[in-house]
C-alpha positions as a printed NumPy array, in Angstrom:
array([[  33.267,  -65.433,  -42.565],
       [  35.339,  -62.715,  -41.115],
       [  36.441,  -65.157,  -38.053],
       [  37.534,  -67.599,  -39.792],
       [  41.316,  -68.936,  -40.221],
       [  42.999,  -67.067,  -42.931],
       [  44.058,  -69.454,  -45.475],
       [  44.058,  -69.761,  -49.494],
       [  40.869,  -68.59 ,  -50.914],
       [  40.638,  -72.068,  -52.633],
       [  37.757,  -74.326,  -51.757],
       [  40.164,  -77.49 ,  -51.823],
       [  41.781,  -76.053,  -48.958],
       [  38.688,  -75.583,  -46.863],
       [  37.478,  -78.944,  -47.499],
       [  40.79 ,  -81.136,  -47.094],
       [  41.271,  -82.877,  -44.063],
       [  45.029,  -81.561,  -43.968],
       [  43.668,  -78.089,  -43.35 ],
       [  40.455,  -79.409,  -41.037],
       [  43.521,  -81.574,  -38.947],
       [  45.289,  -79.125,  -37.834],
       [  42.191,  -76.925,  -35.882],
       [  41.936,  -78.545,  -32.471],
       [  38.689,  -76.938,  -32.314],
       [  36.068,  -78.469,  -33.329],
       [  34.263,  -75.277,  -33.812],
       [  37.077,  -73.723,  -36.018],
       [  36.751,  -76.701,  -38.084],
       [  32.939,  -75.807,  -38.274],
       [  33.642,  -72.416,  -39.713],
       [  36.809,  -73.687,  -41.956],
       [  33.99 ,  -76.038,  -43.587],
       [  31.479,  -72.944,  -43.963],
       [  33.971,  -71.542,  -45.632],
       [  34.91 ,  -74.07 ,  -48.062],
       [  31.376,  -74.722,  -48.875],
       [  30.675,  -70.941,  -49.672],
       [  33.391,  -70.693,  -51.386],
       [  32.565,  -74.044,  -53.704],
       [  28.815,  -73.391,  -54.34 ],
       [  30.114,  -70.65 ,  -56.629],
       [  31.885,  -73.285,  -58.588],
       [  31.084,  -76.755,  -60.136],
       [  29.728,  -79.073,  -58.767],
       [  27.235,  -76.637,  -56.622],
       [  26.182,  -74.425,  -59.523],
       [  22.682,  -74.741,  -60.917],
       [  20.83 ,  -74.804,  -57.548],
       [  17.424,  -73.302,  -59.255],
       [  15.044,  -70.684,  -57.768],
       [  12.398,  -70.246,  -60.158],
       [   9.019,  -70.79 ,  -58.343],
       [   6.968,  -73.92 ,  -58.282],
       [   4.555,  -74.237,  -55.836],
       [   3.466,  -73.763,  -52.169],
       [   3.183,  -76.178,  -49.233],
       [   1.666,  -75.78 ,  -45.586],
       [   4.262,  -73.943,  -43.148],
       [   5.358,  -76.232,  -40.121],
       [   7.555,  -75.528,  -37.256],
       [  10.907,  -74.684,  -37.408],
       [  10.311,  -73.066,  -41.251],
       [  12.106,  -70.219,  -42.112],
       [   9.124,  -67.354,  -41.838],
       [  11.052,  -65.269,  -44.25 ],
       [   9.963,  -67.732,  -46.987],
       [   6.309,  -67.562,  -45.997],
       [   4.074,  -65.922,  -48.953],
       [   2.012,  -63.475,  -46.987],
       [  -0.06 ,  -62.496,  -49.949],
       [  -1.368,  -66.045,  -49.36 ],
       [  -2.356,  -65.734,  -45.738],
       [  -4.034,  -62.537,  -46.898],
       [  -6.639,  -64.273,  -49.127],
       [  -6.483,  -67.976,  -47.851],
       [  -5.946,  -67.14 ,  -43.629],
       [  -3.505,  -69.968,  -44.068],
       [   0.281,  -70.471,  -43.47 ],
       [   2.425,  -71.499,  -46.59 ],
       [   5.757,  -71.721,  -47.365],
       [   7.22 ,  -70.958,  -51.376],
       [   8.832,  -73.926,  -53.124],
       [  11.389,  -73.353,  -55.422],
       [  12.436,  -75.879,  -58.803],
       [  15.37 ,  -77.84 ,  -57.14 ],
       [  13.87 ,  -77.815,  -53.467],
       [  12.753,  -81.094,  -51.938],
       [   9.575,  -81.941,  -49.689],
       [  11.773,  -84.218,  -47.614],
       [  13.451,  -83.052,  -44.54 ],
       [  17.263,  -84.207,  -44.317],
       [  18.392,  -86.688,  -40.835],
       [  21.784,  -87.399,  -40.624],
       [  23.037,  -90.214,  -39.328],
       [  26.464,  -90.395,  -37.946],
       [  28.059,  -93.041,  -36.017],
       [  30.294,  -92.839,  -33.308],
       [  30.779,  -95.929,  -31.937],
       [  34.397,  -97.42 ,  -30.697],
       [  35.362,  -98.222,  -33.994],
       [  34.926,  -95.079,  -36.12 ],
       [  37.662,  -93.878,  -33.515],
       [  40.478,  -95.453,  -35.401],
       [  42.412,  -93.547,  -38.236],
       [  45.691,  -93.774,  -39.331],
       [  46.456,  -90.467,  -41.216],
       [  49.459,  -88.807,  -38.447],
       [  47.825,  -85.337,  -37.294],
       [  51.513,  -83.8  ,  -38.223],
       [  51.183,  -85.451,  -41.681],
       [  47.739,  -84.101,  -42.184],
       [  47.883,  -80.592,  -40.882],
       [  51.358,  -79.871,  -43.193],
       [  51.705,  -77.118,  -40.173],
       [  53.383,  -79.457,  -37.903],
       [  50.853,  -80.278,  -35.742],
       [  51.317,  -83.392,  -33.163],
       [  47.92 ,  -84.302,  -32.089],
       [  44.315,  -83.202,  -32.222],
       [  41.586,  -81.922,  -29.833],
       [  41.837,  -84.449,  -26.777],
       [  45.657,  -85.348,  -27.475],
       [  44.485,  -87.817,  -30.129],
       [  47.513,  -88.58 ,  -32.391],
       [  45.363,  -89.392,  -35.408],
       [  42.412,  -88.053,  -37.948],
       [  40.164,  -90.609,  -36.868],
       [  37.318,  -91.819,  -39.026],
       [  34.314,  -90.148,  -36.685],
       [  36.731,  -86.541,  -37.508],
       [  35.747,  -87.109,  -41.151],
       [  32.298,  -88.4  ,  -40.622],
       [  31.526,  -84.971,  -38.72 ],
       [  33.286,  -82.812,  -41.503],
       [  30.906,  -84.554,  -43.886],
       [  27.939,  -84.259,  -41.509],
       [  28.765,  -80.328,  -40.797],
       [  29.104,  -79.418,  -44.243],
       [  25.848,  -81.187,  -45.48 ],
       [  24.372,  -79.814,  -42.849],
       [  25.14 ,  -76.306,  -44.269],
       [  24.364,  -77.136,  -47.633],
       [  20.777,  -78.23 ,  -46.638],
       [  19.977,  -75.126,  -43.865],
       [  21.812,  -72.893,  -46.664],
       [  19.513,  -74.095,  -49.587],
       [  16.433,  -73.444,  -46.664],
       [  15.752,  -77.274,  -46.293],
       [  15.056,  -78.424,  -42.725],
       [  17.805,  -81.132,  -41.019],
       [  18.142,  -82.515,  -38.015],
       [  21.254,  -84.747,  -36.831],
       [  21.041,  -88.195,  -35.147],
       [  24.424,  -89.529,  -33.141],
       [  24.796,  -93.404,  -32.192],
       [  26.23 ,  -96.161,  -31.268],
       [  24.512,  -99.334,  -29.847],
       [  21.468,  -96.244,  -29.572],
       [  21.2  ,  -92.537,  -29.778],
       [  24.022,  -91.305,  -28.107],
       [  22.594,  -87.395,  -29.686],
       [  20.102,  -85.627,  -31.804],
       [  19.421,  -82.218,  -32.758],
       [  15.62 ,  -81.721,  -34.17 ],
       [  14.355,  -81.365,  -37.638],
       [  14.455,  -77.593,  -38.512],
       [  14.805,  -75.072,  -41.557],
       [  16.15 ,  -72.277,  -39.227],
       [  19.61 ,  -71.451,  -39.938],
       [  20.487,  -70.999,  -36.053],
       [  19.879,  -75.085,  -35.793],
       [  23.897,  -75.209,  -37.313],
       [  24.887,  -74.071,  -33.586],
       [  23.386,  -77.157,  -31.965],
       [  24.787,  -79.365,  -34.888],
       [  27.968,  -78.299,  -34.318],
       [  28.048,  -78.921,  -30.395],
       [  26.402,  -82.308,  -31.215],
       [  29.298,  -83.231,  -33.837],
       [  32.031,  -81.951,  -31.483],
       [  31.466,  -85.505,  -29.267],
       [  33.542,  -88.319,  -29.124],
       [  33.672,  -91.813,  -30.432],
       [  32.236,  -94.045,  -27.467],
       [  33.79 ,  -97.732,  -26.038],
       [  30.239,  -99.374,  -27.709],
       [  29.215, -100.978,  -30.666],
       [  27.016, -100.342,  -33.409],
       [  23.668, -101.27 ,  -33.842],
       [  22.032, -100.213,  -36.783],
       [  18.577, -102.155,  -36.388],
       [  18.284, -100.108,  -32.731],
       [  19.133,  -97.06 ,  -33.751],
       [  16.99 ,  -96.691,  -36.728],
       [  13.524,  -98.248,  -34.707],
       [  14.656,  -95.581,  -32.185],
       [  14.912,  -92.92 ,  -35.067],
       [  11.601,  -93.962,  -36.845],
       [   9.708,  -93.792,  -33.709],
       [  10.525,  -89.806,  -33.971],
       [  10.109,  -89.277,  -37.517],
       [   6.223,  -88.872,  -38.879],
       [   6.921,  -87.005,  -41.972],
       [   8.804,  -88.933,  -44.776],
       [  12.479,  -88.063,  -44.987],
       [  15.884,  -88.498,  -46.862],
       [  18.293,  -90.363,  -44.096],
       [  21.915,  -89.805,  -44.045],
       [  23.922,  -92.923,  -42.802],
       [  27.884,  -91.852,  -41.93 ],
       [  28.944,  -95.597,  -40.426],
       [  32.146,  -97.955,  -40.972],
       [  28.923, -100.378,  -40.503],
       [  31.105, -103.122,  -39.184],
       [  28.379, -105.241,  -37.932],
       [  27.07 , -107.859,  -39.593],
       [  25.651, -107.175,  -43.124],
       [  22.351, -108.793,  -42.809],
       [  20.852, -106.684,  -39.651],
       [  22.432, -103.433,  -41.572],
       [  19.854, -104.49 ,  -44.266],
       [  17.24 , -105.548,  -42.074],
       [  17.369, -102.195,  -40.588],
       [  17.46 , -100.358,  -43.922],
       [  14.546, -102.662,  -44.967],
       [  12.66 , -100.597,  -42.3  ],
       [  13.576,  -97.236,  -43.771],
       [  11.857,  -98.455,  -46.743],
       [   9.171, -100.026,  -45.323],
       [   7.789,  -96.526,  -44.176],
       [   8.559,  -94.991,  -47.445],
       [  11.571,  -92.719,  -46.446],
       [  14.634,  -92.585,  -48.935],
       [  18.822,  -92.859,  -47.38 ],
       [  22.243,  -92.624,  -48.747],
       [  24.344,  -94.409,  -47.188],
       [  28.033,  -93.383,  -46.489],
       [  30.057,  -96.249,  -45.856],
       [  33.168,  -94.716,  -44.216],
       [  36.446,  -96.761,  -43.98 ],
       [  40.56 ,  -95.704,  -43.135],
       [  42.824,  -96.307,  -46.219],
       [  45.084,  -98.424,  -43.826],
       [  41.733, -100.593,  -43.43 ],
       [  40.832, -101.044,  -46.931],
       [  44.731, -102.047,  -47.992],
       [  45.537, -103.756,  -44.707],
       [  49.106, -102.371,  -44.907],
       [  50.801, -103.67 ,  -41.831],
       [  54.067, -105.777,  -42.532],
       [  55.061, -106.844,  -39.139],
       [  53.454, -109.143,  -36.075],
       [  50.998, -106.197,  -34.34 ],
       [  49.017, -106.421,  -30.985],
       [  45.666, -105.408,  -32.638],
       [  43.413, -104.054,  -29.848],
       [  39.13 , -104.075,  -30.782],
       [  37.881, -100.578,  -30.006],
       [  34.327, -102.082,  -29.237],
       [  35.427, -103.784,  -25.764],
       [  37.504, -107.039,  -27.969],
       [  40.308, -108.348,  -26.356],
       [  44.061, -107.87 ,  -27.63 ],
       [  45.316, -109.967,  -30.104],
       [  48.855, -110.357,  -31.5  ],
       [  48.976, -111.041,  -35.449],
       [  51.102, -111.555,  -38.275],
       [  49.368, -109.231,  -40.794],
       [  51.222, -110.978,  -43.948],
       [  49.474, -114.697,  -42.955],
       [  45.759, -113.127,  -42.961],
       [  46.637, -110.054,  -45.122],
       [  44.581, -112.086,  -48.351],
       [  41.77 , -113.604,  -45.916],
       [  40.994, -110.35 ,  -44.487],
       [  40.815, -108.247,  -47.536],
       [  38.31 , -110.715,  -49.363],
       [  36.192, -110.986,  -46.41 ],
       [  36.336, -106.698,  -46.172],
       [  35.331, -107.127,  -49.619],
       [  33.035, -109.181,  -49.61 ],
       [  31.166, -107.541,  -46.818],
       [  31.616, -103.721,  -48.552],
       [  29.781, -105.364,  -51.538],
       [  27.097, -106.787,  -48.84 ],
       [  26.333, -103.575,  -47.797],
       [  26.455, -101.845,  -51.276],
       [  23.795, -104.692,  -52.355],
       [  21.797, -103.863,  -49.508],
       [  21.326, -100.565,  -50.366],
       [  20.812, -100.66 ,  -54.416],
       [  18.258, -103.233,  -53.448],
       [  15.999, -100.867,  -51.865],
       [  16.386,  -98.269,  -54.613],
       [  19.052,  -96.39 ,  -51.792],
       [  22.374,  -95.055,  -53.075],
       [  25.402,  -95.77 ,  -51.599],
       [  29.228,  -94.052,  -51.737],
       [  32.576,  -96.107,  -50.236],
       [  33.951,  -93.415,  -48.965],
       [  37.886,  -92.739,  -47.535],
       [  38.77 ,  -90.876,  -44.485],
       [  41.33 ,  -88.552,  -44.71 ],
       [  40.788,  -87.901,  -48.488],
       [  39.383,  -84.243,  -49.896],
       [  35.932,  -84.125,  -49.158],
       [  34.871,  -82.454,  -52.566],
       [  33.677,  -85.373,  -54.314],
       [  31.73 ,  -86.509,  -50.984],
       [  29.639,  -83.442,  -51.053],
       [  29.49 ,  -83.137,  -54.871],
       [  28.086,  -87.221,  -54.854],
       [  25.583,  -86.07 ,  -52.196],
       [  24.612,  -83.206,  -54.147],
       [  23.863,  -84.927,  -57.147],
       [  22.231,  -87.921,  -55.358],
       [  20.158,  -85.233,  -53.606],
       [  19.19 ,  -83.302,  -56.942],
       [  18.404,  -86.823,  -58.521],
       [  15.856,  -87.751,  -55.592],
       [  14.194,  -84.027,  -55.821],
       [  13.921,  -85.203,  -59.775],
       [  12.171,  -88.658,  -59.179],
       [  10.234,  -87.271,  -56.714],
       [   8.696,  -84.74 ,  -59.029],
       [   8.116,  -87.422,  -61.766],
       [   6.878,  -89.202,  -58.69 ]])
């Protein structure tokens, strides 16, 4: 993209949050990921992306008319769309969470960006969890619309705090992109609301997205994913967590304040340092369970780290579904 930052021609660069840090624009960081996703579907892991023909299917809104087959409509008076080898029959819903918690981060802005940088859009010191949760989101997002797939995007917290439709047009990146640019809100997460809420608007099976921390207690997150299941649609769930949060690498007594409306609370990190980390553990694992046990997959995945092997595990998770679907 000619606007676009000038940087290294290297798609680890694009897609690192040290180069995504230091745009305070959310829509720069849009672009930056265009870029790095162009620039890695001409190398492993997005090779292979077939186009030999397979079949047809019925058109419905928000198809891309450039893939209708017109020859069809000519002999049939009907509307359908060409399906390729390695394209799927389910539409894509992302899922991203941007509740109170998925504000936190701990990677410096000035440490990330290498450029010097202070602070981010908003003054915000940090690269917060929801910042990588919408780099993920965007670039999926283009990988889908790019591959002529239809996605739509779903923001929440305690409910739907956004949502962009279901669509194959390429122009639905724009609203994506001024959904994702939001910020984390003072409210919790509630899985089990947000995905009634969701499958209230979905008729159509689909493959969900989930971007979450999923702090909240592991047995409504599978009660809720038990519903996804229940009508037949497929997820992969992102479980999204700060490095600081996983090693719990505070030495001295700390006022921890919640993010979700908790009060303040002063703490000696070394006297609960072993507590915590089995219970994080043991609730990661919760979750992970959850998911395998409805046939979903599931990635742990780091904020702050290159998001290369995000997008090449969603890729191949996506490729494998299009594969059991066919055997299906």
């Amino acid at each position: 993209m000619a606007d676009a930052p000038t940087v290294a021609r290297d798609a680890s660069l694009y897609l690192h949050p040290q180069t995504l840090a230091r745009l305070k624009s959310f829509e720069l960081r849009a672009k930056m990921i265009v870029e790095g996703v162009m620039s890695g579907m001409h190398r492993s892991p997005y090779q292979g992306f077939s186009i030999e023909f397979a079949q047809h299917r019925p058109y419905a809104t928000g198809d891309d008319i450039r893939r209708l087959d017109w020859k069809v409509y000519a002999r049939t008076d009907k509307l359908q769309i060409k399906q390729y080898q390695q394209e799927t029959n389910l539409d894509l819903v992302l899922m991203v969470d941007n509740s109170g918690s998925m504000g936190f981060g701990s990677l410096p802005f000035e440490q990330a960006s290498g450029q010097g940088s202070t602070s981010g859009s908003g003054g915000r010191q940090t690269w917060a969890k929801f910042d990588h949760a919408t780099a993920m989101a965007a670039a999926m997002a283009y990988i889908t619309l790019h591959q002529g797939d239809r996605v739509g995007l779903v923001t929440f917290a305690d409910e739907i705090t956004g949502m962009v439709d279901r669509s194959g047009q390429r122009s639905t990146w724009r609203p994506i992109v001024e959904t994702l640019s939001t910020r984390t809100l003072d409210r919790p997460t509630d899985c089990g609301r947000v995905i009634d809420q969701t499958l209230a608007k979905v008729t159509n099976r689909c493959l969900f997205v989930i971007i979450s921390d999923l702090f909240e207690d592991a047995d409504r997150v599978r009660s809720a994913l038990a519903r996804i299941r229940h009508r037949r649609h497929d997820a992969i769930v992102f479980q999204l967590l700060d490095e600081s949060e996983q090693e719990f690498r505070f030495d001295q007594p700390t006022v921890f304040e919640g993010l979700e409306g908790e009060p303040k609370v002063r703490i000696n990190p070394r006297a609960i340092r072993e507590g915590y980390l089995e219970v994080l553990h043991e609730h990661i694992q919760a979750i992970e369970r959850a998911a395998l046990s409805f046939g979903f997959d599931y990635q742990l995945v780091t904020s702050g780290q290159w998001l290369g092997p995000t997008l090449a595990q969603f890729v191949a998770q996506r490729n494998a579904k299009i594969k059991r679907g066919k055997m299906g």
